[in-house]
N, C-alpha and C positions, 0 to 999 in steps of 0.2 A: 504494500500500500504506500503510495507516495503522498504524504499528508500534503506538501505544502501544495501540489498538484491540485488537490484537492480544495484546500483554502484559496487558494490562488482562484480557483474556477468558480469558485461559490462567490467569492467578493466579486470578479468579475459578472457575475449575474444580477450581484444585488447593485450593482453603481448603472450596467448598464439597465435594468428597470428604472431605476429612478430619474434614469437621463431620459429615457421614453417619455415619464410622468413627465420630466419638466419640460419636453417639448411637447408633447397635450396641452400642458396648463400653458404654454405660450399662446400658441393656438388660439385656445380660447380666448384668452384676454386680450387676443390684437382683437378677435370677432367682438367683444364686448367693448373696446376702442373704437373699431366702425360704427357699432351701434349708436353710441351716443355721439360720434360727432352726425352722423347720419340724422340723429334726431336734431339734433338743433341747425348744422347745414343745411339738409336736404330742402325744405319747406321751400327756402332762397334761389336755392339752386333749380328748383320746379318750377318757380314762377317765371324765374328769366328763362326759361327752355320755353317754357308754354308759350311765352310774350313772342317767342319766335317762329313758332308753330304757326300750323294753318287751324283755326278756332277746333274745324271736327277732330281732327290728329290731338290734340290737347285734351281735350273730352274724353277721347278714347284712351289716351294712358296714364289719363287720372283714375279713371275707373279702376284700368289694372293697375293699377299702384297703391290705391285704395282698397283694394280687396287682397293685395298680398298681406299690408301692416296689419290687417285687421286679424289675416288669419293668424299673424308671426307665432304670438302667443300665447297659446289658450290657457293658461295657467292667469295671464292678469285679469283679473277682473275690477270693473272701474269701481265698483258698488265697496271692493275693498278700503276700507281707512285711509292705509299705507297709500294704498294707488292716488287716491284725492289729494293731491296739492293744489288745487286752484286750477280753474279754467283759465288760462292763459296764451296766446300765443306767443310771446316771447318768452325764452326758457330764460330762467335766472343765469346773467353770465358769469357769477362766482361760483356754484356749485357745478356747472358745464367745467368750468376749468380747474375747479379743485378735484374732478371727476380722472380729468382726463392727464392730469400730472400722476395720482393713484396710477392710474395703470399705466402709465409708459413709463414707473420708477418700476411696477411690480413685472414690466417686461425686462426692463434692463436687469432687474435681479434676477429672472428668471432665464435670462441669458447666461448672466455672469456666472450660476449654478451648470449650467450647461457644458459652460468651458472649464472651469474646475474639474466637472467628474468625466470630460471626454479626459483633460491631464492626466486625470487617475485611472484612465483607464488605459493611456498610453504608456504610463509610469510600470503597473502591473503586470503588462505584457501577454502572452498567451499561457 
């Protein structure tokens, strides 16, 4: 039995799972980064497309764009507490960007985790 063989291979399994986790969890938090700039760009960005449209083409990809967000997420419901902030259409732009520094700090850490344990896994070897 060659233990360190063995150690050696097991640590190698458990550094590269957790390097998979942390590129999942990147993943996700650039998608939850489009999100929210999406929600508070996108509105602006649809008006000046539209304003360039021909009136029916505008019509028509409100509609589909309108019935994508609605279906995005069936878990929110507006009737929730949490969900009611105000009917507003401008989103508050200190929590838009206290939002969006959170995750592009928890992507760069979730990088920096990344090159670490690729380190350690070049360090360890086969």
């Amino acid at each position: 039995m060659d233990a360190e063989a063995i150690a050696r291979a097991q640590r190698r399994r458990l550094a590269q799972e957790a390097l998979e986790f942390e590129r999942d969890r990147e993943a996700v938090l650039r998608e939850q980064l489009e999100a929210v700039v999406a929600d508070v760009e996108g509105p602006r960005i649809d008006e000046e497309a539209f304003a360039r449209m021909a009136p029916e083409d505008a019509d028509l990809v409100r509609a589909i764009l309108a019935s994508g967000l609605e279906g995005e997420d069936p878990d929110l419901d507006p009737e929730d507490e949490w969900y009611d902030i105000g009917e507003t259409d401008e989103p508050e732009a200190e929590p838009f960007e206290d939002e969006v520094r959170r995750l592009e700090q928890e992507i760069a850490d979730s990088r920096r985790l990344q090159q670490a344990l690729t380190s350690y896994l070049d360090a360890v070897g086969d």
